[in-house]
C-alpha positions as CSV (number, residue, x, y, z in Angstrom):
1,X,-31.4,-28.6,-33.5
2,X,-35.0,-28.5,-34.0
3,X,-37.8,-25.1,-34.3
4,X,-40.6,-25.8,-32.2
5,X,-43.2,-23.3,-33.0
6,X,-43.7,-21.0,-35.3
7,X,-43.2,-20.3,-39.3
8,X,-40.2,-22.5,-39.1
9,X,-41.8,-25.3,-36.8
10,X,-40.5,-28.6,-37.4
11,X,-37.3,-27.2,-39.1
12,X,-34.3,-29.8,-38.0
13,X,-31.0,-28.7,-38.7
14,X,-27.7,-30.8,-38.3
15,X,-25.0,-29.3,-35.6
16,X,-21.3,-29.5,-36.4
17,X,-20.2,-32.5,-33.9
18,X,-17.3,-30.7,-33.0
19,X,-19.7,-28.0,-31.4
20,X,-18.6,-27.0,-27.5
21,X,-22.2,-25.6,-27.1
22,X,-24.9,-27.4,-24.5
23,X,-27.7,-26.4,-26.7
24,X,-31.3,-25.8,-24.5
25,X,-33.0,-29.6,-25.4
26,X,-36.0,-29.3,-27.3
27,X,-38.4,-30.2,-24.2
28,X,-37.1,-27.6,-21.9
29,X,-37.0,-25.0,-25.1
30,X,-41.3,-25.9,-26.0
31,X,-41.9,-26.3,-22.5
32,X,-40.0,-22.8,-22.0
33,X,-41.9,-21.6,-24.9
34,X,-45.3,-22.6,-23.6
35,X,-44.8,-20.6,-20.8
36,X,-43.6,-17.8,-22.4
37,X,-46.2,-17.7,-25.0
38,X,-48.9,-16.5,-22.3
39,X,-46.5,-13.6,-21.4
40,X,-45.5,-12.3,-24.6
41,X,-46.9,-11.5,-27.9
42,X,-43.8,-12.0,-29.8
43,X,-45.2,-10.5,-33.1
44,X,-42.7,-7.4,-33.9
45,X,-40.6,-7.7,-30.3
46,X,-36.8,-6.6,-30.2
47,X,-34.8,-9.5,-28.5
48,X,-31.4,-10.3,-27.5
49,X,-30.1,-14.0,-27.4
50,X,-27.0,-13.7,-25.2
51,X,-24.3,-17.1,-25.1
52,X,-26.1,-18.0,-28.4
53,X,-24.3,-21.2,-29.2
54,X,-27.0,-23.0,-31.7
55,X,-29.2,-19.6,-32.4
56,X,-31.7,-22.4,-31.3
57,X,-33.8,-19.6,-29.2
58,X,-32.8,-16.9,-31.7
59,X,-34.3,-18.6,-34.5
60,X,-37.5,-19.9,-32.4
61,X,-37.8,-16.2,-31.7
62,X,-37.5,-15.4,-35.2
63,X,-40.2,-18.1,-36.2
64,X,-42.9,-16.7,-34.0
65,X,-42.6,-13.3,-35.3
66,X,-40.0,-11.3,-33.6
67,X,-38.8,-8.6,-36.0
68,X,-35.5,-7.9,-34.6
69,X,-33.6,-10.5,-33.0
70,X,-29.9,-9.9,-32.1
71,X,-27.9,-12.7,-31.4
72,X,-24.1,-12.7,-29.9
73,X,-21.7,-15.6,-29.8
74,X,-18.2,-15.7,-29.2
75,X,-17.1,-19.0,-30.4
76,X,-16.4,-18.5,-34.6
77,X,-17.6,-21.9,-35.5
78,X,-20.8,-21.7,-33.4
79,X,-21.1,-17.9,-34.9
80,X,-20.5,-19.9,-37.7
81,X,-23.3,-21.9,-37.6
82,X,-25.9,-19.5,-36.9
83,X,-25.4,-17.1,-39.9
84,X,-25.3,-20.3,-42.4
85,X,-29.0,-21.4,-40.5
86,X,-29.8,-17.7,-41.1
87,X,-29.0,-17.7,-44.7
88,X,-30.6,-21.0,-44.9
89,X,-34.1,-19.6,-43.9
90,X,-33.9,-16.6,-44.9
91,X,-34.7,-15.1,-41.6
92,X,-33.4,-10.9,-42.0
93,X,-35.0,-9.9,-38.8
94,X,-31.9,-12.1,-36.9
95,X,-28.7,-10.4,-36.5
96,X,-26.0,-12.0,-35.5
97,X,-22.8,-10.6,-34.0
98,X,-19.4,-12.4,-32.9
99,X,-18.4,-11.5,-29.5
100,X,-18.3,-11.1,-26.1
101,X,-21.4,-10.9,-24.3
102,X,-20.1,-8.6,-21.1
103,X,-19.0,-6.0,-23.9
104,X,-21.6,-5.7,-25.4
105,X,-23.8,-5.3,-22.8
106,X,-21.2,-3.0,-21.5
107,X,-21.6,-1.1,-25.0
108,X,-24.1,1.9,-25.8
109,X,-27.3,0.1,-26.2
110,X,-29.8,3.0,-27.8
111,X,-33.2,0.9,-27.6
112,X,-34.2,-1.4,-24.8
113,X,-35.4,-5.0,-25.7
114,X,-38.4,-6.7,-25.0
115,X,-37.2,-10.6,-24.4
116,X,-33.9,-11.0,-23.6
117,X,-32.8,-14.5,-23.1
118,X,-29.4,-16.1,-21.6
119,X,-27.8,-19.3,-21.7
120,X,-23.9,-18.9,-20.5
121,X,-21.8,-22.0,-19.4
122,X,-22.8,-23.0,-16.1
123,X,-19.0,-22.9,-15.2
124,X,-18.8,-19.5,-16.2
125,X,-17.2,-17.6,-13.4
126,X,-19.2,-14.3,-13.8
127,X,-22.5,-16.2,-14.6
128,X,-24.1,-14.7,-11.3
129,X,-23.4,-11.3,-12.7
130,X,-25.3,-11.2,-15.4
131,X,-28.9,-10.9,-13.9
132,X,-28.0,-7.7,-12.1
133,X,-26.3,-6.2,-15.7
134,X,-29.4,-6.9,-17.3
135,X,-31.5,-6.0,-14.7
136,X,-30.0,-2.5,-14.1
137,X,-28.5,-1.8,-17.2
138,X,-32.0,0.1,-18.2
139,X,-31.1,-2.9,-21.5
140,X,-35.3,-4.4,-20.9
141,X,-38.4,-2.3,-21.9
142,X,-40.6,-1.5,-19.1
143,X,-42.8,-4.6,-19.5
144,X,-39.6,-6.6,-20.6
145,X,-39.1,-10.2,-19.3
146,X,-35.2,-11.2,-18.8
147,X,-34.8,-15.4,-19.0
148,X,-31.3,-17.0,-18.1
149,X,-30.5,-20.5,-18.6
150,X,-28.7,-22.0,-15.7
151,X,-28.0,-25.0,-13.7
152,X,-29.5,-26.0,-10.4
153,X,-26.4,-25.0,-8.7
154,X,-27.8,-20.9,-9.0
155,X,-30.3,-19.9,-6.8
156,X,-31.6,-16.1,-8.4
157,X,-34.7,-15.7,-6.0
158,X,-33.5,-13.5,-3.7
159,X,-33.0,-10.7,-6.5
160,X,-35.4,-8.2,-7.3
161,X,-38.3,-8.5,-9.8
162,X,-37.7,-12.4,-9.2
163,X,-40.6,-13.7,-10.4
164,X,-40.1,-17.8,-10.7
165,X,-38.5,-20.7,-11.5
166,X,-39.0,-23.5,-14.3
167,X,-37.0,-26.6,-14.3
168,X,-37.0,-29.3,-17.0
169,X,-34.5,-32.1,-16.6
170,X,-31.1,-30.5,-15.6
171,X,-32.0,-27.0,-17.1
172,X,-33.3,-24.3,-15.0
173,X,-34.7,-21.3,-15.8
C-alpha cells in the first residue's frame, strides 16, 4: 500500500499476504484523488472510511490534512493493520473502530461528515443499500460529497444528487 499525496506521500507499507481485502490500486486511488482535490479542501474535514480494509483512503485522507478521520473495519486482522500503520505515522486525527459498517451507520451519529468514502465487497448483498443510508441518513454535511467504490456491475445514476461516474480499470466510482 502506497500514500499518494500529501504529508505522507510516497509512504509504502507492506500488507499482511493473508489479507481478504481488494485494496483501491494506487492509479484509481491518485486518479480518484485528482478529481477530488478540485472539490474539496481537505484541510480540517471530518471523514468516514466505510469497508476500510488497508485504511489506504483513511490515511491518504489523513495526509492531506483531514483532522478527523474515522475509519470502520470489520475484519480483526485488516483492523489490525490499520491501527499498527496508524501508530507507525503517528497520525491522531485517524480513528479507527472494529465493526460493522450498517451499525454503525445505524448508530447515533451527533456531527455530519464532510467526505465520506465506501469500498464494500462487490459481492456484498446489501451493497446497493448503502447510497440511500448515506444519502438520507442526514450522516453528510450540506456541501458533503459521498464516494462508493464499486464494480461495473452497479449502475447508481438513477438516484438522487447523482452527480457522475469515474472508472479506472475494473474500479468504479
Amino acid at each position: 500500500m502506497r500514500i499518494v499525496g500529501g504529508k505522507y506521500k510516497r509512504r509504502r507499507f507492506d500488507v499482511p499476504k493473508n489479507f481478504e481485502a481488494r485494496p483501491t490500486t494506487d492509479m484509481a486511488k491518485e486518479n480518484l484523488f485528482n478529481v477530488l482535490s478540485n472539490l474539496i479542501d481537505f484541510e480540517g474535514i471530518r471523514a468516514l472510511d466505510l469497508f476500510a480494509g488497508t485504511g489506504g483512503i483513511s490515511f491518504e485522507l489523513v495526509s492531506r490534512g483531514a483532522s478527523d478521520v474515522v475509519c470502520l473495519e470489520k475484519n480483526t486482522l485488516h483492523y489490525n493493520f490499520i491501527k499498527k500503520v496508524k501508530e507507525l505515522l503517528g497520525a491522531e486525527e485517524l480513528h479507527p473502530i472494529k465493526g460493522d459498517a450498517f451499525k454503525y451507520l445505524d448508530g447515533k451519529i451527533i456531527k455530519p461528515f464532510d467526505f465520506i468514502f465506501a469500498d464494500p465487497p462487490y459481492n456484498l448483498p446489501t451493497l446497493e443499500d448503502i447510497p440511500a443510508i448515506i444519502l438520507t441518513g442526514n450522516l453528510l454535511s450540506k456541501d458533503g460529497i459521498f464516494v462508493m467504490e464499486h464494480s461495473d456491475k452497479n449502475d447508481f445514476s438513477a438516484l438522487p444528487f447523482f452527480w457522475q461516474r469515474r472508472t479506472y480499470g475494473s474500479v468504479n466510482f
